[in-house]
C-alpha positions in Angstrom: 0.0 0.0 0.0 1.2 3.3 -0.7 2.3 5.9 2.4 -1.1 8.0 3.0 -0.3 11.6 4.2 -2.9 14.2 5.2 -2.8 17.3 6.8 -6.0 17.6 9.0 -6.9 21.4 10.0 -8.5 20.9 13.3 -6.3 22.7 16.6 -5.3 19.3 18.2 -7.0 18.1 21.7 -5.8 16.4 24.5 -8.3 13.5 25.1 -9.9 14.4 28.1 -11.0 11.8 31.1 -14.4 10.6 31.0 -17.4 12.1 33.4 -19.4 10.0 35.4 -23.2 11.4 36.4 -24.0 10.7 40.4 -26.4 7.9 38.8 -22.7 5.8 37.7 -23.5 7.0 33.6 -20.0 7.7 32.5 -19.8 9.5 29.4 -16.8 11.7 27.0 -16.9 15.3 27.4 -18.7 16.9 24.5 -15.6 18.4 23.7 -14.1 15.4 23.4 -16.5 13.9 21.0 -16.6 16.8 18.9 -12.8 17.0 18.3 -13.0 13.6 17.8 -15.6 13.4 15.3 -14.3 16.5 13.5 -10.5 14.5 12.8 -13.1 11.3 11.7 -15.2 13.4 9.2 -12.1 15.2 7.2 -9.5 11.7 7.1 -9.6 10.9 3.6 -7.4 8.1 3.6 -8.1 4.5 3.4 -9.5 2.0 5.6 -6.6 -1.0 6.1 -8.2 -4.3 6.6 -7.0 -6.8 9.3 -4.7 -8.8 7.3 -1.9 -5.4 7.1 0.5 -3.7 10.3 -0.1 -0.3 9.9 2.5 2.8 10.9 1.6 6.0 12.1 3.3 8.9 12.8 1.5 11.7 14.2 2.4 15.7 14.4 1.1 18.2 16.3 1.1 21.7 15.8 -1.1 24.6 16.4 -2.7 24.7 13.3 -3.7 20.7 13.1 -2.4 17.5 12.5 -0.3 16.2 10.1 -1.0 11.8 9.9 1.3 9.6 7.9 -0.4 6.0 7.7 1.3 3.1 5.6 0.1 -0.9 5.7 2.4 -4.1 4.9 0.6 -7.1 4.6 1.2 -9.6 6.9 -1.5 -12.1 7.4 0.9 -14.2 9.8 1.0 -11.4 12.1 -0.7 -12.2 15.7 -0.4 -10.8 19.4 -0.7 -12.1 22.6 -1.6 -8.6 23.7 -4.8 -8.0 23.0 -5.3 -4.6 24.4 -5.3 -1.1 21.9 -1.1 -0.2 21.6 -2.0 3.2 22.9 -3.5 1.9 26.4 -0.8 -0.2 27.3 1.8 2.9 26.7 -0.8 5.2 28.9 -0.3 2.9 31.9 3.6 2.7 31.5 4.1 6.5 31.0 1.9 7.6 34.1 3.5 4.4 35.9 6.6 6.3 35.4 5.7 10.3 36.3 7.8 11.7 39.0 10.1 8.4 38.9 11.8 8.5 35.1 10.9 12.4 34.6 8.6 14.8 36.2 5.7 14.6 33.7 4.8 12.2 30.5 3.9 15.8 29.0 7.8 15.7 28.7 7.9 13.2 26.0 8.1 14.5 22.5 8.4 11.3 20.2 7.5 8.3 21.0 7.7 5.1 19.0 5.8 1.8 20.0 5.4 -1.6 19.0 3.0 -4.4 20.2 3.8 -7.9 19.4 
C-alpha cells in the first residue's frame, strides 16, 4: 500500500478523562467527542483491513495534524496482547511520572510496537 499523508486542520485536543453522572452513567466530554468526530469526518485516507501492520506517525502543531499511515501485509502477524497499543503505553508513561521524569507531558516522540 502506498504511504497515505494528510494534513488535518483541526487545533489538536488532549483526550480528556471521561465524566461520570451521580447515577454511575459515564460519558466523553462533548468536547471530546466533537474533536473527535471533526478528525473522523475530514481523514480521507483508506481503511486498512486486518490482514496489514499499519504505521503511524502523528504531528502536532497549532494549526492541526499532520497523519502519515502506511500498511504491509502480513497475514501471519498475531499478538498475545490484546489490548489497543495506545492503552498499554498510557499505563507505562503515568506508571513512570515523578520516577523517570517529572511529567509524561515531557515526551516529544514516541515510537511503540505491540507484538
Amino acid at each position: 500500500m502506498k504511504k497515505h499523508k494528510q494534513f488535518i486542520a483541526v487545533r489538536p485536543l488532549a483526550k480528556e478523562r471521561p465524566r461520570a453522572t451521580r447515577t454511575g452513567h459515564v460519558y466523553t466530554p462533548k468536547r471530546t467527542s466533537d474533536y473527535e468526530k471533526k478528525v473522523a469526518a475530514e481523514y480521507t485516507g483508506p481503511l486498512i483491513d486486518a490482514s496489514h501492520t499499519v504505521k503511524v506517525e502523528l504531528k502536532f502543531d497549532i494549526k492541526g495534524t499532520h497523519i502519515t499511515v502506511s500498511a504491509t501485509k502480513n497475514p501471519d502477524w498475531k499478538s498475545s496482547l490484546k489490548g489497543d497499543v495506545d492503552n498499554y503505553v498510557k499505563s507505562v508513561l503515568d506508571a513512570l511520572n515523578g520516577v523517570a521524569w517529572e511529567d509524561d507531558k515531557q515526551i516529544i516522540s514516541l515510537t511503540v510496537e505491540k507484538s
